[in-house]
C-alpha positions as CSV (number, residue, x, y, z in Angstrom):
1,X,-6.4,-47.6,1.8
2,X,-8.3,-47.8,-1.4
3,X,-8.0,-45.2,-4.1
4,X,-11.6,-43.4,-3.1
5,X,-11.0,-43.8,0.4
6,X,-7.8,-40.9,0.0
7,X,-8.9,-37.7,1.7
8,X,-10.2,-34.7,-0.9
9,X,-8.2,-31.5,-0.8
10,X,-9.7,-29.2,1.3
11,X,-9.5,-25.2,0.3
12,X,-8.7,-23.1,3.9
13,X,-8.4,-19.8,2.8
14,X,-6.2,-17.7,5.0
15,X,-7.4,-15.8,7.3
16,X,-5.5,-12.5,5.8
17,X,-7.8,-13.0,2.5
18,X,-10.8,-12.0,5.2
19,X,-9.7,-9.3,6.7
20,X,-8.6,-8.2,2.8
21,X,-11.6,-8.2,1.9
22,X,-13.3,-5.6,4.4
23,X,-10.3,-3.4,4.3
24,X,-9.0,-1.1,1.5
25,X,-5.3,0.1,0.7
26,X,-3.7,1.7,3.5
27,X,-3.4,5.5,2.5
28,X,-1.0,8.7,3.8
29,X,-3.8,9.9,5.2
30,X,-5.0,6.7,6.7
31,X,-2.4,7.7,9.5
32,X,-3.6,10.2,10.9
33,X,-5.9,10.5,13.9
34,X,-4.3,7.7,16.3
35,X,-3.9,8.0,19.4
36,X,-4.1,10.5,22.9
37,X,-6.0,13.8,22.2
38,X,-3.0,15.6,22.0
39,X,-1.3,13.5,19.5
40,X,-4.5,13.7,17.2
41,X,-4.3,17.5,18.2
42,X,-0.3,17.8,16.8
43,X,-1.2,15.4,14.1
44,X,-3.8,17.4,12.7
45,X,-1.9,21.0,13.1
46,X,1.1,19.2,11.9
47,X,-0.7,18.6,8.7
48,X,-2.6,21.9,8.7
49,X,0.6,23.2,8.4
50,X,2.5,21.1,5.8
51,X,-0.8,21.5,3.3
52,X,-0.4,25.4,3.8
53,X,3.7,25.8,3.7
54,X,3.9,22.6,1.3
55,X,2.8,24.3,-1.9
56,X,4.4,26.5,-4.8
57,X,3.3,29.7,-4.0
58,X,4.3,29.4,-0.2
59,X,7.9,28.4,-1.9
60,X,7.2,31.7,-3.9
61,X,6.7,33.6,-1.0
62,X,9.8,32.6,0.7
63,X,11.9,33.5,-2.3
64,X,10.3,37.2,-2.0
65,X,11.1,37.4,1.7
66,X,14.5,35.9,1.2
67,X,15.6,38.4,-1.5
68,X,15.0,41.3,1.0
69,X,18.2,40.7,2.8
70,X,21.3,40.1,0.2
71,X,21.8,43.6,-0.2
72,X,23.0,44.2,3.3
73,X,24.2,40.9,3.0
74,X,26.2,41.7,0.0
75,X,26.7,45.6,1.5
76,X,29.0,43.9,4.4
77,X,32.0,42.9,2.0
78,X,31.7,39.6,4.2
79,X,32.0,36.9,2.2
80,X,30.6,34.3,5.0
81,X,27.6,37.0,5.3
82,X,26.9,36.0,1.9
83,X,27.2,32.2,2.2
84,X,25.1,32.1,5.5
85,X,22.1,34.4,3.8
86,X,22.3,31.5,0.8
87,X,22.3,28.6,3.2
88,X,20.1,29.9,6.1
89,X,17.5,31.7,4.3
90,X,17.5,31.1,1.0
91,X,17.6,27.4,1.2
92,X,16.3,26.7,4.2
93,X,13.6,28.6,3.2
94,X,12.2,28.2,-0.2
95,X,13.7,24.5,-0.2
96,X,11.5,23.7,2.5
97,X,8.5,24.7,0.8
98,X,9.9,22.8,-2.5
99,X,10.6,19.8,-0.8
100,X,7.2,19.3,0.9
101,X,5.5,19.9,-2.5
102,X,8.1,17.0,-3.5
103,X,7.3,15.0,-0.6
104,X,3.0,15.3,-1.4
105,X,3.6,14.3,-4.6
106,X,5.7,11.4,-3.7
107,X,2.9,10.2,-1.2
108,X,0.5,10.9,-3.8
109,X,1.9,8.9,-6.0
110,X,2.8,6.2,-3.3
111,X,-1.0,6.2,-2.4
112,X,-2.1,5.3,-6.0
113,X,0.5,2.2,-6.2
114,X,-1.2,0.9,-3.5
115,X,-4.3,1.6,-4.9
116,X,-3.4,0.0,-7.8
117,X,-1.8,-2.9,-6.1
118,X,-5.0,-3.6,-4.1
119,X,-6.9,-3.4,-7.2
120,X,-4.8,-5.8,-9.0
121,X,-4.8,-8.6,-6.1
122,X,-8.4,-8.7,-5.9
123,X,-9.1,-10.3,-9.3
124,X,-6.2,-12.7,-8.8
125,X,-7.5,-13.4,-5.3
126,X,-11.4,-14.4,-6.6
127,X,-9.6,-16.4,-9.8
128,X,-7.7,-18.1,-7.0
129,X,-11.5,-19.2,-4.9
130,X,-12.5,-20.3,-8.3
131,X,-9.9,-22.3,-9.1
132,X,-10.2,-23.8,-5.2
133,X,-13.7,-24.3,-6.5
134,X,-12.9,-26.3,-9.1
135,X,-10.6,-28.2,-7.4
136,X,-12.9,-29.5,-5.0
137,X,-15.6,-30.3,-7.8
138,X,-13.0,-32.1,-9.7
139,X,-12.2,-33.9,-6.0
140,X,-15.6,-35.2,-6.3
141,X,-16.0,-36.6,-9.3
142,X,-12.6,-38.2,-8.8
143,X,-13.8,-39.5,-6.3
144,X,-17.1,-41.1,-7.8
145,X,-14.9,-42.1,-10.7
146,X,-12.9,-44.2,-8.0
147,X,-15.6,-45.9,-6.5
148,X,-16.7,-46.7,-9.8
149,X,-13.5,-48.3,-11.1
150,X,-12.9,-50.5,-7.5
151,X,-16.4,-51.8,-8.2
152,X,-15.9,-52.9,-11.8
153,X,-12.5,-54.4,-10.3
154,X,-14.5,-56.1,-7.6
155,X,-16.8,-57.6,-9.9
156,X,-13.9,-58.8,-12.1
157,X,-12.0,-60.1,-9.3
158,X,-15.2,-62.1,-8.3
159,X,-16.3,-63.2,-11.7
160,X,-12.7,-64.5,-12.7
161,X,-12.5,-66.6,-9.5
């Protein structure tokens, strides 16, 4: 096989770089809605839910409403009273609240990495066409260059026999 006769690269791009590029990042929110109509239903109270009891001030509540009962917990003389009004209301309650202001945060801030991370592929994704671009223009002139050089050879090899 002569030189020009090899085969070019060819660019096949995979076929995940298609679908990337009519999607967007998967969000939190993104999850929602699947499903029967009584999943979407439970998703969608579930959620209700978490935005109303997930902030500060519902935390701030809870403190309030746990601080009504120490004094009779702390009237009984009963020292487990005391422990189980710290670990059954108190923090069950006002942690709860706490924890899902944590957890909206943390999805928040999971959300924008993947923002972020879709936003940095794309450029390196087009750079990488380009450069497939490239490739297949140097290919061809490569290849011209070949056919170029076997011809001079032929007409060497004919002229010096």
């Amino acid at each position: 096989m002569s030189l020009s006769e090899q085969i070019p690269y060819e660019h096949i791009p995979h076929p995940h770089v298609a679908a990337h590029r009519r999607a967007r990042p998967v969000r939190v929110a993104d999850q929602l809605g699947r499903g029967s109509a009584p999943a979407r239903f439970n998703a969608w109270l579930a959620v209700k839910i978490t935005t109303a009891v997930g902030t500060m001030w519902c935390a701030y509540v809870f403190a309030l409403l746990a601080f009504v009962s120490p004094p009779a917990a702390i009237r009984s003389g009963r020292p487990l009273v005391l422990v189980s009004w710290i670990s059954q209301t108190f923090l069950q309650l006002v942690l709860l609240s706490i924890i899902i202001v944590g957890q909206n945060i943390l999805a928040a801030a999971s959300d924008q990495r993947a923002e972020d991370t879709y936003n940095d592929a794309e450029p390196g994704r087009v750079h990488s066409e380009k450069i497939q671009e490239h490739l297949m223009g140097q290919d061809a002139a490569i290849g011209k260059l070949l056919e170029r050089v076997e011809a001079i050879a032929a007409k060497m090899a004919t002229a010096t026999s």
